[in-house]
KOLVEX-7782 format. One record per residue (C-alpha): y, x, z. Coordinates in steps of 0.5 Angstrom, whole numbers, padded with zeros to 4 digits, always signed. Example, Ala and Ser with C-alpha at 12.3 -4.5 7.8 and 13.67 -1.06 7.14 Angstrom:
residues 2
-0009+0025+0016 -0002+0027+0014 
This chain:
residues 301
+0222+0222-0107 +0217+0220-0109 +0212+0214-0106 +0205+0216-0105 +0202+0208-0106 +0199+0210-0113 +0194+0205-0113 +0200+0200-0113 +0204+0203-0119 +0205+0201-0126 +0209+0208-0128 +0203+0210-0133 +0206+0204-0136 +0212+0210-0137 +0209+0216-0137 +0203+0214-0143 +0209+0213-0149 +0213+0219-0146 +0206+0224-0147 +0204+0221-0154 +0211+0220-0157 +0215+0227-0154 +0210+0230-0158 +0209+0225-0164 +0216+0224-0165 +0219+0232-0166 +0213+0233-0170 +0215+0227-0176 +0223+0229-0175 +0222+0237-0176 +0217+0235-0182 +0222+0230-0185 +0229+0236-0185 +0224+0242-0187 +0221+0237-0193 +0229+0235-0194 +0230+0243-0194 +0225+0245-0198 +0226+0241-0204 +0233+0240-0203 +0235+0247-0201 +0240+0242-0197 +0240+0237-0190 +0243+0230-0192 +0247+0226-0187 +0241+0222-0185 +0237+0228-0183 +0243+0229-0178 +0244+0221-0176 +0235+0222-0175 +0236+0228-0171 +0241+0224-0166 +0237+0219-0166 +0231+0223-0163 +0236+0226-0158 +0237+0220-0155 +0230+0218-0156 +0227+0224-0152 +0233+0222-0148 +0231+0215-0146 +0223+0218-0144 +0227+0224-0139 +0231+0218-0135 +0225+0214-0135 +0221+0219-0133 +0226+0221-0127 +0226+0213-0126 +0218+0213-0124 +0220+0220-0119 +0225+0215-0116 +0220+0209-0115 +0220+0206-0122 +0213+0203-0124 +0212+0202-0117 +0214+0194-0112 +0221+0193-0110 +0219+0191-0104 +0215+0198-0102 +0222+0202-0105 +0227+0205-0099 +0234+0202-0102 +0235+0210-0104 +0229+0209-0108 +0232+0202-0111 +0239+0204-0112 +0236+0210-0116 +0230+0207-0120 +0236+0202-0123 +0240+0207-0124 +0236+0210-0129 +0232+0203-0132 +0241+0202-0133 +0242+0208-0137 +0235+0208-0141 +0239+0202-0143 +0245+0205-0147 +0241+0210-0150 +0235+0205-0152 +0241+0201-0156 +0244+0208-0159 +0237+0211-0162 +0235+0205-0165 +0241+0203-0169 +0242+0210-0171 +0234+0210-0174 +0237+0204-0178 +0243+0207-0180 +0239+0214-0183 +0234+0209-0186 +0240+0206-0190 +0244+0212-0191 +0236+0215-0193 +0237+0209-0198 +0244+0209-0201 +0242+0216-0202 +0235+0215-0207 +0238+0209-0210 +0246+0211-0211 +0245+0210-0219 +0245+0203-0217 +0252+0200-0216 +0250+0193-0212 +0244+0197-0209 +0249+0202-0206 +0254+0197-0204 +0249+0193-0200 +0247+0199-0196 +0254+0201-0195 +0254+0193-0192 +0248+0193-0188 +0250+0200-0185 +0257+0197-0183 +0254+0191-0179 +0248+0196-0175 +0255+0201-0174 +0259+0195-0171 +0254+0191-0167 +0251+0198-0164 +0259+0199-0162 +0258+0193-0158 +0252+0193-0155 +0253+0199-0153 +0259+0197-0149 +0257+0191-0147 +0251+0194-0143 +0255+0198-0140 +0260+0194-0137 +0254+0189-0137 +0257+0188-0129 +0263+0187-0126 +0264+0192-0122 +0260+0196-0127 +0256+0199-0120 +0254+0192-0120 +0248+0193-0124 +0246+0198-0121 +0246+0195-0113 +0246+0187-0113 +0248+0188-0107 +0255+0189-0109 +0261+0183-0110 +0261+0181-0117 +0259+0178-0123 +0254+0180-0129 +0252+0177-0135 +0246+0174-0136 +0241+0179-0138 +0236+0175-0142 +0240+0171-0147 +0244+0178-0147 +0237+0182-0150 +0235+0176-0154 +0241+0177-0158 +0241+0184-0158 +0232+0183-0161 +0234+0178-0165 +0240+0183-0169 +0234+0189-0169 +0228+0185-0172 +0233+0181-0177 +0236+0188-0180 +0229+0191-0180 +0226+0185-0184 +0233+0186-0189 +0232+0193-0189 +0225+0193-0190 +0225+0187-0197 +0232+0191-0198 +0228+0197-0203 +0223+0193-0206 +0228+0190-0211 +0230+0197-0215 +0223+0200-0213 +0219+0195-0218 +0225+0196-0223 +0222+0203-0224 +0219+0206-0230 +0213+0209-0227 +0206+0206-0227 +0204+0199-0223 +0199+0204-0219 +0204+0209-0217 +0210+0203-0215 +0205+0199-0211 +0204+0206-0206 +0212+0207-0206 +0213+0200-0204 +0207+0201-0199 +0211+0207-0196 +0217+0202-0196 +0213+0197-0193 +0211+0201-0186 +0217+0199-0183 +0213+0193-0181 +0211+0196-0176 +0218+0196-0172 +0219+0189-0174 +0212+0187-0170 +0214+0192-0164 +0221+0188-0164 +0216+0182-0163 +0211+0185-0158 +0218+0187-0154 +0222+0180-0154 +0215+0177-0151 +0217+0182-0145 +0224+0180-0144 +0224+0174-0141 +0219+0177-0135 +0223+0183-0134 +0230+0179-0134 +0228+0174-0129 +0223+0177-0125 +0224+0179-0117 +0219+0184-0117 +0224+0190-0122 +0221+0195-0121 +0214+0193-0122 +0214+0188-0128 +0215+0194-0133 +0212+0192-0140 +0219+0191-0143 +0221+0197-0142 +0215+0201-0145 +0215+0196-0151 +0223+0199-0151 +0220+0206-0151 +0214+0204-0156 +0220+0201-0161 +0225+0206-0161 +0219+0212-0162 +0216+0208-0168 +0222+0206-0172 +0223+0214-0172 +0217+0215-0174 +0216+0210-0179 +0224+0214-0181 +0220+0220-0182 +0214+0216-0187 +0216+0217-0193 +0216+0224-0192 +0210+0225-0190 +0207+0226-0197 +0209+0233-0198 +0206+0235-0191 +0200+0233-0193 +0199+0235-0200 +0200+0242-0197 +0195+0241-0191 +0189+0237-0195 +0187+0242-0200 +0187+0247-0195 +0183+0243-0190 +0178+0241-0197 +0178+0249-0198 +0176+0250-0191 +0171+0245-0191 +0168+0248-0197 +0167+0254-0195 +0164+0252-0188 +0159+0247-0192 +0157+0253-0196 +0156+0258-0191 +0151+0252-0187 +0148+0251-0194 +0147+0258-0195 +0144+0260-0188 +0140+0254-0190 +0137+0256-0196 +0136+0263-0194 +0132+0260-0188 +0128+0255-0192 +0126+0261-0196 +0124+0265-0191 +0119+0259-0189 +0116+0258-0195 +0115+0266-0195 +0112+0265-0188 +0107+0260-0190 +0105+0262-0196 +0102+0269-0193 
């Protein structure tokens, strides 16, 4: 099942945003409900609509790992037709899943925000637009991947008569929506988070928490540096990059998702590893203390 030419594989190229984000993810997503929980007694809906989104997040990593057992990382040409047939298999379900987990990351960010700036009758409505426009085009992507060919098994097998559409152009316009929408949701609180009565001080760092989402726009940009290769490429089983940066992107945005919650965690974490220190430093000056002591004494008989 498996081929034996590592030397020859990209598959690391796979498995390495697997090990760090299949860890990584969970982590900031049980935090961000147990923060929800612990000062709301409640979840809210974007908590669930970010859970589903690292369902399919996770779900993305499990079929491209299946996809690298079956060939994918390695050459085309090296892969028996099985191995072929199974290895798009999977790059054509990550599809699915990949358009289904980054849109709904957007729409808990703007339920998140809905949800903070309800008091805001214009900021309210633009949330609920924005999170209408994301729901609509995810609807369509998702369609459209899946019938991408015509007969449908024809993505999976060229080898099959029919037609598909032009995958290129297809995925430019799918990163096009997903670096435009971020960049709206990025400039979106800004607005209502400076008109707060609060310290400059303290505007400035919840402005940068809003901010970090820039992280998602410049992975958006990274990726559609990949697209080209990989839509045109003969060899597609071995010119990954553009499917690592998918896996990269989807995992940052729910992480970055998760940010605005990581405050609390570390104000419980801080002062405990503070406390730990202290402790620590103080028995090592005290051990020191008592051994320079003890050679003075020496010394002086």
């Amino acid at each position: 099942m498996e081929n034996s030419t590592a030397a020859s594989s990209n598959a690391y190229m796979i498995y390495t945003p697997i090990a760090v984000f299949v860890i990584l993810c969970p982590l900031m997503v049980c935090n961000r409900m147990w923060c929800h929980w612990k000062n709301r007694g409640k979840l809210g809906l974007d908590d669930f609509v970010i859970l589903t989104s690292l369902l399919c997040a996770l779900t993305s990593g499990g079929i491209m790992f299946m996809g690298c057992r079956y060939g994918y990382g390695q050459h085309w040409k090296d892969l028996t037709p099985f191995q072929q047939r199974e290895s798009m298999k999977y790059f054509y379900l990550c599809q699915i899943t990949y358009k289904l987990s980054i849109n709904l990351t957007k729409a808990s960010i703007l339920l998140l925000l809905h949800r903070i700036f309800n008091g805001i009758r214009w900021f309210r409505w633009s949330c609920i637009f924005v999170l209408t426009c994301v729901g609509m085009f995810c609807v369509a992507m998702v369609m459209a991947t899946v019938f991408q060919c015509i007969p449908v098994a024809k993505a999976i097998d060229h080898s099959i008569p029919g037609h598909c559409i032009n995958n290129a152009h297809f995925w430019y316009a799918n990163s096009g929506f997903n670096i435009s929408t971020d960049i709206v949701i990025l400039v979106l609180p800004m607005v209502p988070v400076y008109g707060l009565s609060m310290p400059r001080m303290q505007k400035a760092g919840l402005a940068v928490v809003f901010a970090l989402g820039i992280f998602v726009v410049i992975t958006s940009c990274l990726r559609v540096t990949t697209i080209d290769i990989q839509a045109k490429t003969n060899d597609k089983t071995y010119d990954v990059a553009s499917t690592t940066w998918t896996l990269v992107e989807m995992n940052v945005a729910i992480i970055c998702a998760c940010l605005p919650q990581i405050r609390p965690l570390m104000a419980l974490l801080v002062p405990k590893i503070v406390t730990l220190y202290h402790k620590t430093c103080g028995r090592s000056d005290e051990g020191t203390t008592r051994a320079s002591s003890a050679t003075t004494h020496s010394t002086d008989k």
